[in-house]
Structures are given as structure tokens and as C-alpha cells.
PAPAVEX-950056 format. One record per residue (C-alpha): residue in one letter; z, x, y negated. Coordinates in pm, 1 decimal. Example, Ala and Ser with C-alpha at 12.3 -4.5 7.8 and 13.67 -1.06 7.14 Angstrom:
+---+----------+----------+----------+
: r :       zz :       xx :       yy :
+---+----------+----------+----------+
: a :    780.0 :   1230.0 :    450.0 :
: s :    714.0 :   1367.0 :    106.0 :
+---+----------+----------+----------+
This chain:
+---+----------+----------+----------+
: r :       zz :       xx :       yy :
+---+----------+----------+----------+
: x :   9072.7 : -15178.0 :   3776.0 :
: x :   8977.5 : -15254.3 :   3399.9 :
: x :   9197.5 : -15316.5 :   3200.4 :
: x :   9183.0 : -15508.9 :   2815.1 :
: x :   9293.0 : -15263.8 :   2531.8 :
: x :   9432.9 : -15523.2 :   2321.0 :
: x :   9624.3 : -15569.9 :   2667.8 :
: x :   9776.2 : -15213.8 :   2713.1 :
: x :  10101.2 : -15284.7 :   2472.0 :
: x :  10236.5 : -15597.7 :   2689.1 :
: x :  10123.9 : -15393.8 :   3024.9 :
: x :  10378.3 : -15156.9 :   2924.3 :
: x :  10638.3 : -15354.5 :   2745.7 :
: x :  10629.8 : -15523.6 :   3150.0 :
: x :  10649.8 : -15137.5 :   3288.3 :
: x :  10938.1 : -15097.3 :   3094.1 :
: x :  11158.5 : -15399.1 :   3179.5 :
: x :  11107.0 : -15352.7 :   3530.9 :
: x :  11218.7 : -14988.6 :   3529.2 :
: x :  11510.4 : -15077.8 :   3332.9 :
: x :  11621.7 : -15355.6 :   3528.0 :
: x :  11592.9 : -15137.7 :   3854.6 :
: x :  11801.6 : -14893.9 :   3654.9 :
: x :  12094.9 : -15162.2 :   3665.5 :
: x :  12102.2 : -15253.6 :   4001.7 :
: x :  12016.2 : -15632.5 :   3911.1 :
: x :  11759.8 : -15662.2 :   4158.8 :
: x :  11722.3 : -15954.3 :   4402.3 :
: x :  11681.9 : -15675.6 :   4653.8 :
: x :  12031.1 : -15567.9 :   4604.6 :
: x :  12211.8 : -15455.9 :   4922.2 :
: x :  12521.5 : -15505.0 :   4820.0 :
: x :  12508.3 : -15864.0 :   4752.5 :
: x :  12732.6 : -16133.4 :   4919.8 :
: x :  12666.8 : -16444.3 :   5000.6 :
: x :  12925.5 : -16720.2 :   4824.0 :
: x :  13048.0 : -16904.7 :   5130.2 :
: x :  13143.3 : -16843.5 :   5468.0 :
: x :  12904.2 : -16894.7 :   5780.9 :
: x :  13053.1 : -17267.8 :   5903.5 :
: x :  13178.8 : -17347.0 :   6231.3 :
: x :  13171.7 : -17637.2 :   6445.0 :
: x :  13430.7 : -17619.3 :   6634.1 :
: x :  13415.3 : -18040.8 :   6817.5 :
: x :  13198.1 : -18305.8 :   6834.5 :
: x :  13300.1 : -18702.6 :   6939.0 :
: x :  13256.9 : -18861.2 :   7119.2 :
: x :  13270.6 : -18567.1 :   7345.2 :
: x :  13073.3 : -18751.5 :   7609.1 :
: x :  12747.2 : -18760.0 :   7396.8 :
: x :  12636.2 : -19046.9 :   7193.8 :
: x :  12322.3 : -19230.7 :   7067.9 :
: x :  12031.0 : -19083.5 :   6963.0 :
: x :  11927.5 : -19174.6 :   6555.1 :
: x :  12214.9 : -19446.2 :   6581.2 :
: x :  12518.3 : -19512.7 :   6386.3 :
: x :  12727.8 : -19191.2 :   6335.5 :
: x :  12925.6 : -18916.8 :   6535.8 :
: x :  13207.8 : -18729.7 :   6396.4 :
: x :  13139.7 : -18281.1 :   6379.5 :
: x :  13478.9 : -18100.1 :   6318.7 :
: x :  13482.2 : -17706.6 :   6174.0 :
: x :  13548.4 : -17505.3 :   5937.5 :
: x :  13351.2 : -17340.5 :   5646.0 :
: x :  13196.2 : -17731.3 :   5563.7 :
: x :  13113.1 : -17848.7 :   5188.3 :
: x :  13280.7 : -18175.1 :   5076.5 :
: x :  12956.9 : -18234.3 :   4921.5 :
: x :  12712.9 : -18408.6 :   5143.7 :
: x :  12386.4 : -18222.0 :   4967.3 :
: x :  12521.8 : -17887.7 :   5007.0 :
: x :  12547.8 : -17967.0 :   5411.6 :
: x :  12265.4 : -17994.5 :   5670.5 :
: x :  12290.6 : -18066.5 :   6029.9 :
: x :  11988.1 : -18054.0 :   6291.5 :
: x :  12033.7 : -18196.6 :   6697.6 :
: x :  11766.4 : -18024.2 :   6940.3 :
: x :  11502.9 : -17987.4 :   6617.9 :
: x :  11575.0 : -18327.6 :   6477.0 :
: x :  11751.3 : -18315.8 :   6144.3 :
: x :  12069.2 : -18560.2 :   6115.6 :
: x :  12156.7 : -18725.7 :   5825.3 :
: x :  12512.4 : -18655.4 :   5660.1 :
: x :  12681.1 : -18942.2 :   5557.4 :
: x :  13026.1 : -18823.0 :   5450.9 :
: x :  13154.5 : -18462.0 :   5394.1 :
: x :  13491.0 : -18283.7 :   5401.5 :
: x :  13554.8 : -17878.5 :   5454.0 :
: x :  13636.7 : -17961.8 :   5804.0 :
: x :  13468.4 : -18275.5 :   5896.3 :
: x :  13127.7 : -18455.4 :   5887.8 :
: x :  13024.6 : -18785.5 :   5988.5 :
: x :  12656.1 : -18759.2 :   6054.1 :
: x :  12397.6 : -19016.9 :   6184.3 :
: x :  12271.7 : -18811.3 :   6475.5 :
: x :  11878.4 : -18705.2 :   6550.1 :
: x :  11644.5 : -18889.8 :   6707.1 :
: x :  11560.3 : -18707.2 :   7002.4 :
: x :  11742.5 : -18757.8 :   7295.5 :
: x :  11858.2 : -18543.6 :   7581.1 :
: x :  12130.5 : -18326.9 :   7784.0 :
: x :  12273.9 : -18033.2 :   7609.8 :
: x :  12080.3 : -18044.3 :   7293.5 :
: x :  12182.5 : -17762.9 :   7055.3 :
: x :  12354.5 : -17884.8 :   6743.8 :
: x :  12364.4 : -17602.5 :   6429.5 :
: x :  12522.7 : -17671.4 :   6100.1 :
: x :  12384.8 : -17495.1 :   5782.5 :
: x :  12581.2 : -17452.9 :   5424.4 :
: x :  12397.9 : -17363.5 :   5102.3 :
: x :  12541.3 : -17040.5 :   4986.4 :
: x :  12609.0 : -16937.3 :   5337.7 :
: x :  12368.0 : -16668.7 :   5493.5 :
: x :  12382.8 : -16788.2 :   5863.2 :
: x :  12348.3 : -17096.3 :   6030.9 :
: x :  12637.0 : -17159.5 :   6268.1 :
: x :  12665.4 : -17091.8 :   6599.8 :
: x :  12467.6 : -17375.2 :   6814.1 :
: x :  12674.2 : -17615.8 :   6994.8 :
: x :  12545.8 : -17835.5 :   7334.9 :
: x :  12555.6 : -18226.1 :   7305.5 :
: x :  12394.0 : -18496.2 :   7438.2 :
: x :  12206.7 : -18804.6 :   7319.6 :
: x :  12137.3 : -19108.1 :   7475.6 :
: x :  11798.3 : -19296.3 :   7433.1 :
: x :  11881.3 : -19636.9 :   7267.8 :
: x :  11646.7 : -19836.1 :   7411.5 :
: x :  11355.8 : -19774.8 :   7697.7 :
: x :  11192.6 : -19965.9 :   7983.0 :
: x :  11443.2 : -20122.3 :   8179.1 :
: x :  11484.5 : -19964.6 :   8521.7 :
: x :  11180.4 : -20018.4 :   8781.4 :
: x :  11002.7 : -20151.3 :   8519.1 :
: x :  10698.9 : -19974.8 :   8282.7 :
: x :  10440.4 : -20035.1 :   7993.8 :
: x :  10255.9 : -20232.8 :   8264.2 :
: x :  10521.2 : -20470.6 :   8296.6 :
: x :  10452.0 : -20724.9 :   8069.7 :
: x :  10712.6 : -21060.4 :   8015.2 :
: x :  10605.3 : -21375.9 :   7923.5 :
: x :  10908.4 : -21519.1 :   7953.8 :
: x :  11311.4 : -21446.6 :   7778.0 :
: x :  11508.6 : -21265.4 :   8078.3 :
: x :  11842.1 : -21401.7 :   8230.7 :
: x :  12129.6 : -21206.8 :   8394.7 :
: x :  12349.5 : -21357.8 :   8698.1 :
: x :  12673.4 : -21202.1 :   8757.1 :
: x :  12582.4 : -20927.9 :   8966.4 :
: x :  12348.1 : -20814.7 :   8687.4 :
: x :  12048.3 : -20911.1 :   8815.2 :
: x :  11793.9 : -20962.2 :   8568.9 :
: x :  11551.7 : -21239.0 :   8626.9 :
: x :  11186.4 : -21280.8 :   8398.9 :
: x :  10836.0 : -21413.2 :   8457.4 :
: x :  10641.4 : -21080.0 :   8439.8 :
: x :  10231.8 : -21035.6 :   8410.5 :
: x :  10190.3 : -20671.1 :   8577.0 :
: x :   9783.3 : -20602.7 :   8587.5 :
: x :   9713.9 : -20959.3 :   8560.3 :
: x :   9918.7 : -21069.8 :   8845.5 :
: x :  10226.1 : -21319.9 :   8715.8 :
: x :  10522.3 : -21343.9 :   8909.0 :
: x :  10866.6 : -21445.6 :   8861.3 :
: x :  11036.1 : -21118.5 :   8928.9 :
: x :  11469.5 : -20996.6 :   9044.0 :
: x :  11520.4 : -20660.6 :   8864.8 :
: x :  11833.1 : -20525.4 :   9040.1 :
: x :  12040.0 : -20283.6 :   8885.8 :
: x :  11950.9 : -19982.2 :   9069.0 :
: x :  11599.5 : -20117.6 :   8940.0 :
: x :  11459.2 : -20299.1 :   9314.1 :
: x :  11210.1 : -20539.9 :   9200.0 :
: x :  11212.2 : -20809.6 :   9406.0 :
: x :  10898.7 : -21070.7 :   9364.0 :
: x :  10887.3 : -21460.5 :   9444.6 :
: x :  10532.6 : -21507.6 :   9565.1 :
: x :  10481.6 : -21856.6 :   9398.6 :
: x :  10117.1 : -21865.5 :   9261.4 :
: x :  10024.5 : -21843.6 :   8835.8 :
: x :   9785.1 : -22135.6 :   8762.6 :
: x :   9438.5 : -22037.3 :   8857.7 :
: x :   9529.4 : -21739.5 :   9106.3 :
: x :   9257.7 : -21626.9 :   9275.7 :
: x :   9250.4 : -21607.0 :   9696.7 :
: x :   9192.8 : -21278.5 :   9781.9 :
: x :   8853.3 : -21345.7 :   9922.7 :
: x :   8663.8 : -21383.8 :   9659.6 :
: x :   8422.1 : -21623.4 :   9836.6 :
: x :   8707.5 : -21915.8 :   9878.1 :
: x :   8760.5 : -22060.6 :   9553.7 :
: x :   8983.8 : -22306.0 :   9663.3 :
: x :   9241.3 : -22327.8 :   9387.9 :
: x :   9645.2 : -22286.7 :   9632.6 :
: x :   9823.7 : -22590.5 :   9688.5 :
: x :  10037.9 : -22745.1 :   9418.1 :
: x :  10345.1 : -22687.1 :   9560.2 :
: x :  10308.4 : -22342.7 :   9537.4 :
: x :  10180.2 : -22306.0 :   9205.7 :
: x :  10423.8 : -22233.2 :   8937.8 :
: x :  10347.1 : -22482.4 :   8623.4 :
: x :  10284.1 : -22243.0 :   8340.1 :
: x :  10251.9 : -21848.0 :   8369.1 :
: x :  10537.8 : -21868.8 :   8064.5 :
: x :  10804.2 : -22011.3 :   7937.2 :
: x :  10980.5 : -22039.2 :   7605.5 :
: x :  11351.9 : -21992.4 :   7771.3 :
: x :  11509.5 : -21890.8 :   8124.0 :
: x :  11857.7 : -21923.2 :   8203.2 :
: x :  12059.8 : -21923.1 :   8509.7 :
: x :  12261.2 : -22231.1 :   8613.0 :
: x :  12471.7 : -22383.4 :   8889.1 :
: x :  12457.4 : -22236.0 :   9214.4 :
: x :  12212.5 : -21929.6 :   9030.3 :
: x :  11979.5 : -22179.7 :   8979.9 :
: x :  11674.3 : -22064.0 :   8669.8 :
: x :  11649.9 : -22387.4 :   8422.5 :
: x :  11331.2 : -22336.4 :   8247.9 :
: x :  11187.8 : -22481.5 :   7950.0 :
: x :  10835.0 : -22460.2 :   7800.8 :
: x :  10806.9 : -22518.0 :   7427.5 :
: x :  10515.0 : -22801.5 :   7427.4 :
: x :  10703.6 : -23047.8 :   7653.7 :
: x :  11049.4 : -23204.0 :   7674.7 :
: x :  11128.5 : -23126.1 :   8020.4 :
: x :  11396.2 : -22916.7 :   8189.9 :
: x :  11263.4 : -22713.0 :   8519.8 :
: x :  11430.6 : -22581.2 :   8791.1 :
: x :  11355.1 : -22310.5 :   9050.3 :
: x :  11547.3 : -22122.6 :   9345.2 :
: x :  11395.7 : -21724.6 :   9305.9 :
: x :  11255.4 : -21648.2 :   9671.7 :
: x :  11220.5 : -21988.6 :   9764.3 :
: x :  10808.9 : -21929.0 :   9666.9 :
: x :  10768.9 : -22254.2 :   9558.3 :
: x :  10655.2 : -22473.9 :   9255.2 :
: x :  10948.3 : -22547.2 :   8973.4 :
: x :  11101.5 : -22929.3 :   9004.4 :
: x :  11171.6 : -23125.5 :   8715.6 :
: x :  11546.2 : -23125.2 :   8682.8 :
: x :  11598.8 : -23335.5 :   8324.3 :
: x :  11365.1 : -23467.8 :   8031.1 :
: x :  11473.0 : -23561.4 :   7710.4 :
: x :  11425.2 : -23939.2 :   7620.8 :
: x :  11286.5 : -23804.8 :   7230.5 :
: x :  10936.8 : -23770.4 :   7357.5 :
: x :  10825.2 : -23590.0 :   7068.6 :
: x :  11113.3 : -23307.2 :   7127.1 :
: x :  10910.9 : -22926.9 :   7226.7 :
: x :  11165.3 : -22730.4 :   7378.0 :
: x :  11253.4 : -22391.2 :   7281.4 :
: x :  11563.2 : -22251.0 :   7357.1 :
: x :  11892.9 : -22371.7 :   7572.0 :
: x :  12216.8 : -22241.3 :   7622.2 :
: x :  12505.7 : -22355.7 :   7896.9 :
: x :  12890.9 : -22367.3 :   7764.5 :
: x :  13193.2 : -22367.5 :   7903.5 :
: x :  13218.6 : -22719.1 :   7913.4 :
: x :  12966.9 : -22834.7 :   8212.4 :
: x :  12652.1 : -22912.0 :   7901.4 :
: x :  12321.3 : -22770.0 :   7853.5 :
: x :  12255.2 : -22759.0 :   7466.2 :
: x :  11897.8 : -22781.3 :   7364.9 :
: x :  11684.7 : -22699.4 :   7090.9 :
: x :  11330.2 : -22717.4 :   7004.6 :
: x :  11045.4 : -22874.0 :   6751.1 :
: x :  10978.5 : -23218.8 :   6631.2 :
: x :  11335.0 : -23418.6 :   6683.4 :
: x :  11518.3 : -23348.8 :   6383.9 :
: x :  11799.7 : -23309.9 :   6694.9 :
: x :  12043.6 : -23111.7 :   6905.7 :
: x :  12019.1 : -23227.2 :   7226.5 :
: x :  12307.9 : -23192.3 :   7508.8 :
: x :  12265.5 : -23231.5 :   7847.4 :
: x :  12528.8 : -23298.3 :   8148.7 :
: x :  12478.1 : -23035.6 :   8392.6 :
: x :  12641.0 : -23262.9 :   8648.3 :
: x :  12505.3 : -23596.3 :   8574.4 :
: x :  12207.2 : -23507.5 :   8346.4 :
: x :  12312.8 : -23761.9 :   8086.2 :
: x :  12165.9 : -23643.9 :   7738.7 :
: x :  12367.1 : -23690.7 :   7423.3 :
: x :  12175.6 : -23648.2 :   7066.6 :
: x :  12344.3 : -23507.6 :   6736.8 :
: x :  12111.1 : -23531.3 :   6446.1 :
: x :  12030.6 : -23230.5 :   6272.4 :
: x :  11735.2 : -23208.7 :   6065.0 :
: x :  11494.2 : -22891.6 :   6129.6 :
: x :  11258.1 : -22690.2 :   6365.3 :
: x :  11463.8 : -22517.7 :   6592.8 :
: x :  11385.0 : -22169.4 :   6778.8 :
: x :  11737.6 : -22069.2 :   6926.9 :
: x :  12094.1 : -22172.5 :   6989.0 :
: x :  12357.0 : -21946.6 :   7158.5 :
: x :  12711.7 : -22005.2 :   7246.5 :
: x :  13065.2 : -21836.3 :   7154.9 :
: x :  13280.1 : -21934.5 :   7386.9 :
: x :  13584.6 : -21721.0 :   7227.8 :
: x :  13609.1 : -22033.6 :   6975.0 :
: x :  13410.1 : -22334.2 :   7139.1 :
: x :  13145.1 : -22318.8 :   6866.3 :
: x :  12743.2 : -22377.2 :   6862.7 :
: x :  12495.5 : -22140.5 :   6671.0 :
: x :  12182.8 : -22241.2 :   6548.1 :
: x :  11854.6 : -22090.0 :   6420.2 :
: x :  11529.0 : -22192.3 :   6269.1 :
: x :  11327.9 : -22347.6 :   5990.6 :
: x :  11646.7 : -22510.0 :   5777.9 :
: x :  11624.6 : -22636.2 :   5448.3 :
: x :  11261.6 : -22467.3 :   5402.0 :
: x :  11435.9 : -22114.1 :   5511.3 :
: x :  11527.7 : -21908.0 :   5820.5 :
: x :  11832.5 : -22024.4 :   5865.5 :
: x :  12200.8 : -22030.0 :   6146.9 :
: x :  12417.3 : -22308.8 :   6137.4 :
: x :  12751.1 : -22327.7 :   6316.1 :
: x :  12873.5 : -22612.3 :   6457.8 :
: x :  13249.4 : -22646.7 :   6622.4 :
: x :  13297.6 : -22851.6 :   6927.0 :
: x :  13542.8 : -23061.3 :   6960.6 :
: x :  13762.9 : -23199.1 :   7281.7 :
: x :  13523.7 : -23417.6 :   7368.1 :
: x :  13212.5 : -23182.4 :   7370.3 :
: x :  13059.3 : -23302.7 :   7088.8 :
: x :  12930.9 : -23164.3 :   6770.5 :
: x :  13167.2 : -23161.9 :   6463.6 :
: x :  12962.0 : -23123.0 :   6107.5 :
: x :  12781.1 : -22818.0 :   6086.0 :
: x :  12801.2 : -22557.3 :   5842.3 :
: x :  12520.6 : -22250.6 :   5728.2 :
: x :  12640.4 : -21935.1 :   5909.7 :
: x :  12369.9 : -21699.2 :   5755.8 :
: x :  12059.3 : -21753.1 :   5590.8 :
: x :  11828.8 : -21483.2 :   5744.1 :
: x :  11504.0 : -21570.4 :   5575.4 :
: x :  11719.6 : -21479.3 :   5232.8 :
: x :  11749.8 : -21139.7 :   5360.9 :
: x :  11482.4 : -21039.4 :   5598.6 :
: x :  11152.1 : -21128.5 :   5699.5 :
: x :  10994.2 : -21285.4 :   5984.8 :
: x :  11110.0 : -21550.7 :   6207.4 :
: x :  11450.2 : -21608.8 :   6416.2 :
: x :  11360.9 : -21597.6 :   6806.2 :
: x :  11683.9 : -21562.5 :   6944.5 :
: x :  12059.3 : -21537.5 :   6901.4 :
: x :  12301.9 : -21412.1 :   7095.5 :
: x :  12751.5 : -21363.7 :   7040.5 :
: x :  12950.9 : -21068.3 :   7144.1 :
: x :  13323.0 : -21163.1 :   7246.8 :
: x :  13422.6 : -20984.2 :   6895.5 :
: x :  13255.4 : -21215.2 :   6712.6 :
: x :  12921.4 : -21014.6 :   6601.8 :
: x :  12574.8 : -21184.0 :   6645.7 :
: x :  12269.4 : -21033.3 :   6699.6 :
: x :  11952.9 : -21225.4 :   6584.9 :
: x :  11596.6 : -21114.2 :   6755.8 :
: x :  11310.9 : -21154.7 :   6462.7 :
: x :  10958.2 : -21167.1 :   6448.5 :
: x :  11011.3 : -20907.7 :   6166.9 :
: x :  11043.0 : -20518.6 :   6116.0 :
: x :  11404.1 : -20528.1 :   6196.7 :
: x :  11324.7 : -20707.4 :   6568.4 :
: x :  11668.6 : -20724.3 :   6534.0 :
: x :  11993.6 : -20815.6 :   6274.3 :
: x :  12316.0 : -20763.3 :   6313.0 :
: x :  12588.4 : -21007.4 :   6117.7 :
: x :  12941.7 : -20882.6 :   6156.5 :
: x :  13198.1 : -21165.8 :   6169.8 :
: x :  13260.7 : -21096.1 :   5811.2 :
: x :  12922.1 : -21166.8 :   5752.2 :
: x :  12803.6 : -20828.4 :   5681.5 :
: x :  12461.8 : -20793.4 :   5799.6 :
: x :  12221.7 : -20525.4 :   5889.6 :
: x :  11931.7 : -20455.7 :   6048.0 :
: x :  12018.5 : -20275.6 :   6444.5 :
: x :  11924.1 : -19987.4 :   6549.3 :
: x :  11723.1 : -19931.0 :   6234.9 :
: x :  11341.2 : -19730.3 :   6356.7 :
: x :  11518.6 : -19674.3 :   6683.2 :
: x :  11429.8 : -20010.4 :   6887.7 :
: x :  11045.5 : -20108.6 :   6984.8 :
: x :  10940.4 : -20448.2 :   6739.5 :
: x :  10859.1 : -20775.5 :   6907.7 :
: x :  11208.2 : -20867.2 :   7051.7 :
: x :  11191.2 : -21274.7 :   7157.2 :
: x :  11490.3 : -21265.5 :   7411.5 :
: x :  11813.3 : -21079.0 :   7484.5 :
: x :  12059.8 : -21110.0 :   7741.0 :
: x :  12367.2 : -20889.5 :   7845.8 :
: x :  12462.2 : -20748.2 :   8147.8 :
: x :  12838.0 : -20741.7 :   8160.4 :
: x :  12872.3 : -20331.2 :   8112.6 :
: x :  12760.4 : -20179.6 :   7783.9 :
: x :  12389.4 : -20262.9 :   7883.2 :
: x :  12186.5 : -20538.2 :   7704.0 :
: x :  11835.3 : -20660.5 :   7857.6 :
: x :  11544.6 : -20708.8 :   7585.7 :
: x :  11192.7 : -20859.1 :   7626.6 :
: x :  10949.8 : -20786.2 :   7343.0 :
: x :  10624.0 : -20907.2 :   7290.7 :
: x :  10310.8 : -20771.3 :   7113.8 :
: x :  10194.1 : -20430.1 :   7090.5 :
: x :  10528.7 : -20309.4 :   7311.9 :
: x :  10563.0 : -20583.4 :   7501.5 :
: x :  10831.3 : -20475.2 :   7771.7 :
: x :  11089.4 : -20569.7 :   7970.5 :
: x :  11394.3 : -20283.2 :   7837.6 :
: x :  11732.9 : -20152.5 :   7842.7 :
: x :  11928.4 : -20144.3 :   7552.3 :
: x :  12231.3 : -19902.3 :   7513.9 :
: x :  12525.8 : -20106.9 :   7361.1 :
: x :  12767.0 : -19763.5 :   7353.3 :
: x :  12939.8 : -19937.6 :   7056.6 :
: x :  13085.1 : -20236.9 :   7260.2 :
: x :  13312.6 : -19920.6 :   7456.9 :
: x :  13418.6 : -19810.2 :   7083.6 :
: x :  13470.3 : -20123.1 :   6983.3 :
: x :  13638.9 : -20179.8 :   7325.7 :
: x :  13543.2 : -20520.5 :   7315.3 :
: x :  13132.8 : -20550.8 :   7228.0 :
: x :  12877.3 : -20714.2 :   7460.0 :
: x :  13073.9 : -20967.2 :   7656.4 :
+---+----------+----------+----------+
């Protein structure tokens, strides 16, 4: 190697520090060093019986922890988890997003030298295809739930539409009314099937289940109520139609009362329906509305739409006589999130949950009217229906590019003791 004259003096003056510095032991090579802190030491983690995977927070207890969040790291299975608060012997941590059985959980401190010993958990997935169902099974309609938790949806699997049971155990059972247009299987006949075994449309804009486990359908460019028994293989009857014949319905709900409230475009109404006598009662309300749900805790009507030029929820009290007392805004969504409301939905504590067009897919707004977006990056986008089953299991239909029929784990209504129903 060559090397610069003029360069020799600061070559040496380098020699130099370096052999003095190895002279005093000051190396970063030392042997004898020690580390600052202890090695931590998780010691539990609750719930014990696993939680959610990249949802809300589980609690780690120890020893050898930082009080300061930055100095702590936590990792589930090889996802990282994100500390939230920090004590020497506690942190509450917003678990990894990979789910499974016995995933090993290690806690590192800075200024310790070893991560700690690896402790088994398990995470649940938060949301997937419901059970017996795939990416193939495509709804086209919002899902309802009787009360043996059946789930009950128009589905388009392959490009055959059916109305279609989803049992628990996930059976799917199939009512073999026609879609509009079907094809015969010989591809020679192209006689179109008799009426009366034709379904009306291949979607509709609600589904819910009524007396005697009837489904009451509605499709969002007409005023009429539909009615169809699953199995029975035939067409859907007309049940009710509202007399405002510019009224496009797109949501209804049933209350504890014996109505059917309805909602929809184009009527600058809420309409309320009998379900014994079909008589329809109007309260004027000026908007376009996409959903209305029911809290039955407190007798009171939700809701949502295009309000006074904004997504907006309004909640109305009922009164003794089942009508509508004035209405006041609940939560104006489009002030806080984008997209557009498709559905709302009460849990017996109080909390709504609002499906979206939007990133979110869907919000949650505490009874205090704290909001925030569920789930956050942990739920598929898309959501236009949810339903619950009456365990800690909620049924979600999305549309676009995960359009699905799916599960979603509602763990929180056990903590809560109360959520979901």
C-alpha cells in the first residue's frame, strides 16, 4: 500500500491513540462489561385463554420491565406488538397480527443483554370467511340471523345465485328458486323457468327475518316489502308497499313493538309498518336514508344517511304509542370519516357500530360518543351489512374486491360481559 508523506504524521498520531486506549482497558471489546439492566421476565399474560390478533390490548405481567414505553419491545410469533402503557411489572400491549395456537411471546429491554424467555399464547383471527363459506362465495344481499343462529343471505357462488341457510356448524343449505335469466341445463332449451319459481332480483338492499322466520326483503329501486319461506323454492310474494310511490327502499328494522320501520330514498320519510295488519304510518324526516337499526334497551330509533348535506345518525325515542318523538343528531360521521353509512347496528351496552363505504368499513361510537374506527387494518373493507349471532360472533357481508360472507370475533362483548346482544 502507498501511502501520502504529508500523510505519515496523522497515520501515526491514529497508531498512537489506539494503542493507548487499548492500554486502558476502554475498549468496546471489554470483557468485563455489564449490561445496565436485568434480562426481563414475563411471568402472565390475560386473558389467559388467548386473545385477538392486532386488536385492542392484552395485559403481560413480569419483572425486569421499563416504565418507559420506548425502552420496551414486545414481538407475538414474529409480529412485533405495540406497547401502549409501561410499568416495571406490567405492560399493556396491542398484540401482533398473526394469529395462531401457542405463539411464542419474548419481551426485550434496552440495556438488557437477553431477550426473555419465550412464553406460548394464542391469537384469534378477527375476522375470516364465515364457516362453509369461501372467496367464491359472493353476497349480494345483507345477511340475517334467526334464533338458532342460522344465517340466511342471497349468495352468487360461480355465477349460480341462490338464497342460501349457513348453519352454525357451517351446513349450507340452498333453496333452489331460480335467479332471473337461469339457464336450463340443456343448453338447447332456452325456455326461460316459470315465474313462480323465479326469484325477482338476484339482490336485495336488506334481509331480515320476521314472524314465523319469515325473510322480508326489500330492493332499493321500489317501494315494496317481499316475503319468502327458505326451502319452500318458490318466487318472493309481495307482503306490503308503501303508499309514497316515489319511496326506494333501503334498509328495515323490526322492534319490539309488532312495526317494521323503513327507510330509503326519495320520501323525505320514516316509514312504519304494522307487522300484523300492514297499516303504514309516515313521520317526516327530511333526507336520503341508507340504514336504521333498533335499541331496544331504551325504545329508541337510529338513523343514517345523507342529513343536512352530511353523513349523518339521528335518534329518535318512541313513545307509548309507537310513534316517533322529535329526533335529535346522534353522530355526524361524514365530520369524522369518509365514505358513506351502509349500516348500523346497537349492542345491549349501548355501543353502535356503523358499516362505511370508507377505509374504516367500520366505526365504533361508544355511548359516550367516543368514536373510533374497529378493528383498525384488521377487518377486510367493503362491509354493507352486519348481523349478530347471539354468542360473541357477529356475521359481516362485504362487497368489492373482498366481497364475502365472514365471521367476526366480538371477544370484547365477554369482557365487557354484556357486548353483542
Amino acid at each position: 500500500m502507498k501511502v501520502n508523506i504529508k500523510l505519515l504524521p496523522v497515520f501515526l498520531l491514529l497508531f498512537a491513540l489506539v494503542l493507548t486506549t487499548c492500554k486502558d482497558e476502554n475498549s468496546v471489546f471489554d470483557p468485563n462489561y455489564e449490561f445496565p439492566e436485568d434480562t426481563p421476565v414475563i411471568t402472565g399474560i390475560s386473558p389467559v385463554d388467548g386473545y385477538l390478533a392486532g386488536v385492542d390490548s392484552v395485559i403481560v405481567t413480569g419483572e425486569g420491565f421499563s416504565s418507559e414505553v420506548d425502552e420496551m419491545t414486545i414481538n407475538f410469533g414474529g409480529s412485533p406488538g405495540v406497547v401502549k402503557v409501561a410499568s416495571e411489572t406490567q405492560l399493556i400491549v396491542r398484540p401482533g397480527v398473526i394469529s395462531g395456537t401457542g405463539l411464542s411471546v419474548v419481551v426485550s429491554r434496552r440495556g438488557a443483554e437477553f431477550l426473555s424467555e419465550s412464553v406460548p399464547y394464542t391469537l384469534r383471527q378477527p375476522q375470516g370467511f364465515y364457516s362453509g363459506t369461501d372467496n367464491n362465495s359472493v353476497p349480494t344481499t345483507p345477511a340475517a340471523v334467526d334464533a338458532n343462529n342460522n344465517v340466511y343471505t342471497i349468495i352468487n357462488r360461480n355465477g349460480v345465485i341462490r338464497y342460501t341457510k349457513i348453519a352454525p356448524d357451517g351446513t349450507i343449505t340452498r333453496d333452489l328458486v331460480k335467479y332471473p335469466g337461469e339457464p336450463r341445463p340443456d343448453p338447447e332449451d332456452s325456455r326461460p323457468y316459470p315465474t313462480d319459481s323465479t326469484m325477482r332480483f338476484s339482490s336485495f338492499s336488506d334481509l331480515e327475518i320476521g314472524p314465523n322466520d319469515d325473510l322480508f326483503l326489500s330492493q332499493q329501486s321500489i317501494r315494496a316489502i317481499f316475503t319468502k319461506s327458505f326451502g319452500d323454492d318458490l318466487r318472493e310474494s309481495v307482503w306490503a308497499a308503501s303508499s309514497s310511490a316515489n319511496l326506494k327502499i333501503n334498509d328495515m328494522v323490526f322492534d319490539d313493538n309488532g312495526f317494521l320501520w323503513v327507510v330509503g330514498l326519495d320520501s323525505d320519510q320514516i316509514h312504519r309498518f304494522d307487522a300484523t295488519s300492514k297499516a303504514e304510518t309516515k313521520f317526516p324526516f327530511t333526507g336520503q336514508f341508507n340504514s336504521v337499526a333498533y335499541f331496544d334497551n331504551n325504545n329508541e330509533l337510529f338513523v343514517g344517511g345523507l342529513i343536512n348535506g352530511s353523513q349523518q345518525i339521528w335518534k329518535f325515542s318512541i313513545n307509548g304509542s309507537g310513534n316517533l318523538n322529535a329526533g335529535e343528531l346522534y353522530f355526524d360521521f361524514g365530520a369524522n370519516y369518509e365514505g358513506s353509512i351502509t349500516s348500523l347496528i346497537l349492542a345491549s351496552n349501548g355501543e353502535l357500530l356503523i358499516g362505511n363505504s370508507g377505509e374504516t368499513s367500520i366505526v365504533r361510537v361508544y355511548p359516550s360518543l367516543r368514536h373510533e374506527p374497529f378493528y383498525p387494518g384488521m377487518i377486510k373493507q367493503g362491509t354493507f351489512g352486519i348481523t349478530w349471532r347471539d354468542d360473541e360472533i357477529a356475521v359481516v357481508v362485504t362487497e368489492g374486491n373482498d366481497a364475502s360472507v365472514n365471521f367476526m370475533d366480538m371477544y370484547d362483548r365477554m369482557r365487557a360481559g354484556i357486548f353483542g346482544f
